[in-house]
C-alpha positions, 0 to 999 in steps of 0.5 A, spaced: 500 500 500 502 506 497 504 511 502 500 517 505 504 523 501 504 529 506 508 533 502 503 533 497 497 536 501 501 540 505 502 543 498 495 543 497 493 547 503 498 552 501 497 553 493 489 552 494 488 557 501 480 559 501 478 554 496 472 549 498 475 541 496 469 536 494 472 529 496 472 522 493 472 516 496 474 508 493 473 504 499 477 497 500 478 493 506 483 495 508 486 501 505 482 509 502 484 512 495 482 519 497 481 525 492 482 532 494 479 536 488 479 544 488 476 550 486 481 550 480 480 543 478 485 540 480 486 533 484 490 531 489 490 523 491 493 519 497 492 512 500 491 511 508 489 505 512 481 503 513 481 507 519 475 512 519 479 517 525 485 517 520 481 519 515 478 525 519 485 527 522 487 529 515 480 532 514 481 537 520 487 541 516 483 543 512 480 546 517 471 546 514 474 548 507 471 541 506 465 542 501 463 534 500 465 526 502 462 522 497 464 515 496 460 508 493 456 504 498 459 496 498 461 491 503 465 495 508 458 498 510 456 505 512 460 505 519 465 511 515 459 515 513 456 516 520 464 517 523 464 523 518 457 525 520 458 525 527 465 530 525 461 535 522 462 533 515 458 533 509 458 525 506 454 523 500 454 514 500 452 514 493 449 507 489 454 504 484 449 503 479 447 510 480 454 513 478 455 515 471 459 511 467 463 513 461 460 510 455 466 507 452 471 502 455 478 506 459 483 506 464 480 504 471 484 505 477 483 506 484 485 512 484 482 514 477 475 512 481 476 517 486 477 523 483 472 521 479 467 521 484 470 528 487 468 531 480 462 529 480 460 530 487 463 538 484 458 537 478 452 536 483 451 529 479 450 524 485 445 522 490 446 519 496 442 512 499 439 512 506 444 512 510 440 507 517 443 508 524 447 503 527 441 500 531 437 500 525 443 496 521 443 491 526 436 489 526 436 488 519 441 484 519 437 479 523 431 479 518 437 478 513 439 472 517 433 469 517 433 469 509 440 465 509 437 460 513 432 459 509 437 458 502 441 454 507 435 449 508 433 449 501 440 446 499 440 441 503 433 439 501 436 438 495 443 435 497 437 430 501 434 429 494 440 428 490 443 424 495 437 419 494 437 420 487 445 418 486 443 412 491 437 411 486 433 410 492 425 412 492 424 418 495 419 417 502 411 418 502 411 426 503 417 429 502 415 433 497 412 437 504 417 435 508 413 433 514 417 431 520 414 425 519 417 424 512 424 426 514 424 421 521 422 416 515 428 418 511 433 414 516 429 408 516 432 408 509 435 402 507 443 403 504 449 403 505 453 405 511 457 410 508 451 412 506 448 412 511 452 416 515 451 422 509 444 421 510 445 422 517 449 428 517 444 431 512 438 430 517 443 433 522 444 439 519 437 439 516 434 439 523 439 444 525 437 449 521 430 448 522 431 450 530 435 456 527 430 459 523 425 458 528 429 462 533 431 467 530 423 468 527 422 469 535 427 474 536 424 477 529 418 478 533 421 481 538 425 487 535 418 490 530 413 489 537 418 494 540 415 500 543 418 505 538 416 501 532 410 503 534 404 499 531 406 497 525 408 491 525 400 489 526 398 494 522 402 491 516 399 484 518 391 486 516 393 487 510 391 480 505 396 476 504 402 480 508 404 475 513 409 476 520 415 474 514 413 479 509 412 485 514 418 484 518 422 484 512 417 490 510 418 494 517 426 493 516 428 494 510 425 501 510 427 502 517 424 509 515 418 511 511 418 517 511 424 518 507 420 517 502 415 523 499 412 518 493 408 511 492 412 511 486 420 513 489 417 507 494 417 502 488 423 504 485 426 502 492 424 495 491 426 494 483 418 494 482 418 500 478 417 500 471 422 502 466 421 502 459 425 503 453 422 506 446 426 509 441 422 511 433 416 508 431 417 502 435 413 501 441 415 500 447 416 496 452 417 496 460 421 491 463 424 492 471 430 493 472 435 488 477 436 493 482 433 494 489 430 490 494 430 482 491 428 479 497 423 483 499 420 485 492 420 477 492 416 476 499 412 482 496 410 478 489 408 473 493 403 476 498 400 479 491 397 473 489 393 473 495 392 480 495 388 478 488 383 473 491 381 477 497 382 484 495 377 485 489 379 492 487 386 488 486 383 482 483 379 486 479 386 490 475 390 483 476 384 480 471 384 487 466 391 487 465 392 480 464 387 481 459 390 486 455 397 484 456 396 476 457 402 475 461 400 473 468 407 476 471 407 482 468 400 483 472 402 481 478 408 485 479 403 491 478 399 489 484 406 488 487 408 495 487 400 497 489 400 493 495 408 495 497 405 503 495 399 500 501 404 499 506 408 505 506 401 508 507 400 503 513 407 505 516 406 512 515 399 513 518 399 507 523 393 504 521 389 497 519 387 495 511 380 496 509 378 491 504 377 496 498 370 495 494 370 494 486 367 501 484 361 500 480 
C-alpha cells in the first residue's frame, strides 16, 4: 500500500488557501484512495489505512474548507459515513449503479475512481442512499439472517434429494412437504453405511437449521413489537396476504418511511418500478430493472397473489391487465408495487387495511 504523501497536501493547503475541496472516496478493506479536488480543478490523491479517525485527522487541516465526502456504498458498510457525520462533515454514500459511467471502455484505477467521484460530487451529479443508524443496521441484519437460513435449508433439501437420487433410492411418502414425519422416515432408509452416515449428517444439519430459523423468527418478533416501532408491525399484518415474514422484512428494510415523499420513489426502492425503453416508431416496452430490494420485492410478489383473491379492487386490475397484456407476471408485479405503495401508507399513518370495494 502506497504511502500517505504529506508533502503533497501540505502543498495543497498552501497553493489552494480559501478554496472549498469536494472529496472522493474508493473504499477497500483495508486501505482509502482519497481525492482532494479544488476550486481550480485540480486533484490531489493519497492512500491511508481503513481507519475512519485517520481519515478525519487529515480532514481537520483543512480546517471546514471541506465542501463534500462522497464515496460508493459496498461491503465495508456505512460505519465511515456516520464517523464523518458525527465530525461535522458533509458525506454523500452514493449507489454504484447510480454513478455515471463513461460510455466507452478506459483506464480504471483506484485512484482514477476517486477523483472521479470528487468531480462529480463538484458537478452536483450524485445522490446519496439512506444512510440507517447503527441500531437500525443491526436489526436488519437479523431479518437478513433469517433469509440465509432459509437458502441454507433449501440446499440441503436438495443435497437430501440428490443424495437419494445418486443412491437411486425412492424418495419417502411426503417429502415433497417435508413433514417431520417424512424426514424421521428418511433414516429408516435402507443403504449403505457410508451412506448412511451422509444421510445422517444431512438430517443433522437439516434439523439444525430448522431450530435456527425458528429462533431467530422469535427474536424477529421481538425487535418490530418494540415500543418505538410503534404499531406497525400489526398494522402491516391486516393487510391480505402480508404475513409476520413479509412485514418484518417490510418494517426493516425501510427502517424509515418517511424518507420517502412518493408511492412511486417507494417502488423504485424495491426494483418494482417500471422502466421502459422506446426509441422511433417502435413501441415500447417496460421491463424492471435488477436493482433494489430482491428479497423483499420477492416476499412482496408473493403476498400479491393473495392480495388478488381477497382484495377485489386488486383482483379486479390483476384480471384487466392480464387481459390486455396476457402475461400473468407482468400483472402481478403491478399489484406488487400497489400493495408495497399500501404499506408505506400503513407505516406512515399507523393504521389497519380496509378491504377496498370494486367501484361500480
Amino acid at each position: 500500500m502506497a504511502k500517505i504523501n504529506l508533502s503533497q497536501l501540505n502543498d495543497v493547503l498552501e497553493k489552494q488557501n480559501g478554496t472549498a475541496f469536494h472529496v472522493g472516496i474508493d473504499v477497500h478493506k483495508s486501505s482509502y484512495h482519497v481525492a482532494f479536488l479544488g476550486g481550480a480543478g485540480k486533484a490531489s490523491t493519497f492512500v491511508c489505512s481503513a481507519a475512519p479517525e485517520e481519515v478525519i485527522n487529515h480532514f481537520n487541516r483543512f480546517d471546514g474548507k471541506i465542501v463534500q465526502v462522497v464515496y460508493e456504498c459496498g461491503p465495508t458498510g456505512f460505519e465511515l459515513a456516520r464517523v464523518l457525520k458525527e465530525a461535522g462533515y458533509n458525506v454523500l454514500v452514493v449507489a454504484p449503479s447510480r454513478v455515471p459511467r463513461p460510455v466507452t471502455e478506459g483506464a480504471k484505477t483506484d485512484r482514477l475512481d476517486c477523483i472521479r467521484l470528487a468531480q462529480y460530487s463538484a458537478n452536483g451529479m450524485l445522490k446519496s442512499v439512506a444512510v440507517p443508524s447503527r441500531g437500525q443496521e443491526a436489526q436488519r441484519s437479523l431479518i437478513r439472517r433469517r433469509h440465509d437460513v432459509l437458502d441454507s435449508i433449501r440446499k440441503v433439501k436438495q443435497r437430501i434429494r440428490s443424495h437419494l437420487l445418486y443412491l437411486s433410492i425412492k424418495e419417502p411418502n411426503g417429502l415433497n412437504h417435508w413433514s417431520d414425519k417424512s424426514v424421521k422416515s428418511l433414516l429408516k432408509l435402507q443403504m449403505p453405511p457410508g451412506a448412511r452416515d451422509t444421510l445422517k449428517s444431512l438430517v443433522r444439519e437439516l434439523m439444525f437449521l430448522k431450530n435456527e430459523r425458528k429462533r431467530i423468527e422469535k427474536q424477529i418478533r421481538c425487535v418490530c413489537s418494540q415500543e418505538r416501532h410503534g404499531n406497525t408491525y400489526e398494522c402491516l399484518q391486516t393487510t391480505p396476504g402480508v404475513g409476520p415474514i413479509t412485514a418484518a422484512t417490510f418494517q426493516l428494510e425501510l427502517f424509515d418511511p418517511g424518507r420517502f415523499k412518493t408511492g412511486d420513489q417507494v417502488a423504485s426502492y424495491l426494483g418494482l418500478a417500471p422502466c421502459v425503453r422506446q426509441s422511433g416508431e417502435s413501441k415500447g416496452r417496460s421491463r424492471l430493472r435488477p436493482v433494489g430490494q430482491k428479497r423483499l420485492r420477492s416476499l412482496l410478489v408473493e403476498a400479491a397473489w393473495c392480495f388478488c383473491r381477497k382484495d377485489e379492487q386488486a383482483g379486479a386490475k390483476y384480471r384487466r391487465l392480464v387481459s390486455k397484456t396476457n402475461v400473468p407476471q407482468k400483472a402481478i408485479v403491478a399489484i406488487a408495487r400497489d400493495l408495497a405503495v399500501i404499506l408505506w401508507r400503513l407505516s406512515l399513518e399507523q393504521r389497519s387495511y380496509q378491504l377496498r370495494p370494486v367501484a361500480a
